[in-house]
C-alpha positions as CSV (number, residue, x, y, z in Angstrom):
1,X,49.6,130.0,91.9
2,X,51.5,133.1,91.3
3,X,53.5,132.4,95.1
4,X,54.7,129.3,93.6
5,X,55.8,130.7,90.0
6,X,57.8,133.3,92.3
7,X,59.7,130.4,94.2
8,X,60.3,128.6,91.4
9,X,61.9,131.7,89.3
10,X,63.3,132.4,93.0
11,X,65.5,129.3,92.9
12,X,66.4,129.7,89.4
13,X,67.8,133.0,90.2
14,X,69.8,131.3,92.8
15,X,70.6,127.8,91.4
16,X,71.8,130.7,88.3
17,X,73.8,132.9,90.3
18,X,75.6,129.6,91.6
19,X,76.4,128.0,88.7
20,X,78.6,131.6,88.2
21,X,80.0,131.8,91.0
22,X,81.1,127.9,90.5
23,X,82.4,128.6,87.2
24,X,84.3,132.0,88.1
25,X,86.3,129.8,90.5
26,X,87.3,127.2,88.0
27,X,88.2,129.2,85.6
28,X,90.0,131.5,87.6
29,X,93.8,131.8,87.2
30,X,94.2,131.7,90.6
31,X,93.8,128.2,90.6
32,X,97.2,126.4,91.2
33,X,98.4,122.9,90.3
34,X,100.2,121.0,93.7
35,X,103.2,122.0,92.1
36,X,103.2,125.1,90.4
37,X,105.0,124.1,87.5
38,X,104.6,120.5,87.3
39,X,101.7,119.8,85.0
40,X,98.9,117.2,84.7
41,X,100.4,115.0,82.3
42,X,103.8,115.2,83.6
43,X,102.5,114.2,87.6
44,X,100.2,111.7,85.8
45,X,104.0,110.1,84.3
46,X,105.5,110.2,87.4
47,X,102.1,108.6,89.2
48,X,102.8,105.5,87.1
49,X,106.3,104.9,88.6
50,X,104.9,105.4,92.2
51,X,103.8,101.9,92.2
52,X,107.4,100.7,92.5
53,X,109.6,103.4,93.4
54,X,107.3,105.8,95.7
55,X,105.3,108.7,95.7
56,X,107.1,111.2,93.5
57,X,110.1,108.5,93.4
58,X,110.5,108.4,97.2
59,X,111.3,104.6,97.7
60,X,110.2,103.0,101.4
61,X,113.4,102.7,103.4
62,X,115.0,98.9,103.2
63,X,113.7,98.8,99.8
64,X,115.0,96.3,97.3
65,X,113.7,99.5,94.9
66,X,115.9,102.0,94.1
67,X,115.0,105.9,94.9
68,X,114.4,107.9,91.5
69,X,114.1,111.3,93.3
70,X,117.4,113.0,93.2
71,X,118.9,110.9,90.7
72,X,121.2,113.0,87.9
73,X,119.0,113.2,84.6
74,X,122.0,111.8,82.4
75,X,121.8,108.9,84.7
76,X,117.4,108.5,84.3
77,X,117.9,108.5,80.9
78,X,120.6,106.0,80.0
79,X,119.0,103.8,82.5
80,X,115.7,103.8,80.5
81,X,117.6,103.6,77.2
82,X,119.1,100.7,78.8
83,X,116.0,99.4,79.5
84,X,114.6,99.6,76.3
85,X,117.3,98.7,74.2
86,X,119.4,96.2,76.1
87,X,118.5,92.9,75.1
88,X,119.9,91.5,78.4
89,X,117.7,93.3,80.3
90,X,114.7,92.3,78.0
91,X,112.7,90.1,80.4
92,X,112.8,92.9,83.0
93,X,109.3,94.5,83.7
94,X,111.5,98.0,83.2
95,X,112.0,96.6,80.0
96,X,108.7,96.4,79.0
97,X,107.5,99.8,81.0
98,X,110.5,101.7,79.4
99,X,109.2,100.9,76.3
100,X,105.7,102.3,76.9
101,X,107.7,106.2,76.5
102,X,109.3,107.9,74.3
103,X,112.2,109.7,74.4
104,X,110.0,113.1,74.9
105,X,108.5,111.7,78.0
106,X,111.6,110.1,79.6
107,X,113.3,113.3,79.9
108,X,110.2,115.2,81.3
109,X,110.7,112.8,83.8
110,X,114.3,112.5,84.3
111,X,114.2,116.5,85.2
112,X,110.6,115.6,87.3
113,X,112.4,113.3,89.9
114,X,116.3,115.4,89.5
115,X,114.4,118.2,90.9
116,X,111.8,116.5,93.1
117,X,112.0,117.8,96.7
């Protein structure tokens, strides 16, 4: 009886010792984001793009879909305006994506893909 109460408080020890181990590494500061100063909810807005226009706005080659890596800020935003405002354009799906951010968000992402690799 008393052997099993040791193993018991044994693993409890362990199982303990893990679980601060576990959470000294994720909190650590050491821990990086892919790109260092891209954050979450900034790659999570460019993510929804990637559908379309490519991973981190890499279109495929041949692509009827135009590349938004690269492209001059100015440029991303008075295309989204466009999008959004430009009653021409309203039956585009851009039209109705564009709409989805605000002006906040659409310049995150203008810089995002101007300065994406």
């Amino acid at each position: 009886m008393i052997h099993r109460a040791w193993r018991f408080n044994c693993s409890l020890t362990r199982r303990g010792g893990l679980t601060w181990l576990l959470m000294a590494v994720l909190l650590s500061p050491a821990v990086a984001p892919a790109r260092g100063d891209v954050n979450l909810e900034l790659r999570s807005l460019a993510a929804s793009c990637a559908a379309c226009h490519g991973t981190d706005g890499h279109s495929a080659p041949n692509s009827s879909m135009p590349s938004l890596a690269h492209l001059p800020p100015a440029y991303f935003i008075a295309r989204m305006r466009a999008f959004r405002e430009d009653r021409t354009l309203a039956s585009s799906v851009m039209a109705q994506i564009a709409k989805g951010y605000d002006d906040q968000q659409v310049e995150k992402l203008a810089d995002f893909f101007a300065n994406t690799p």
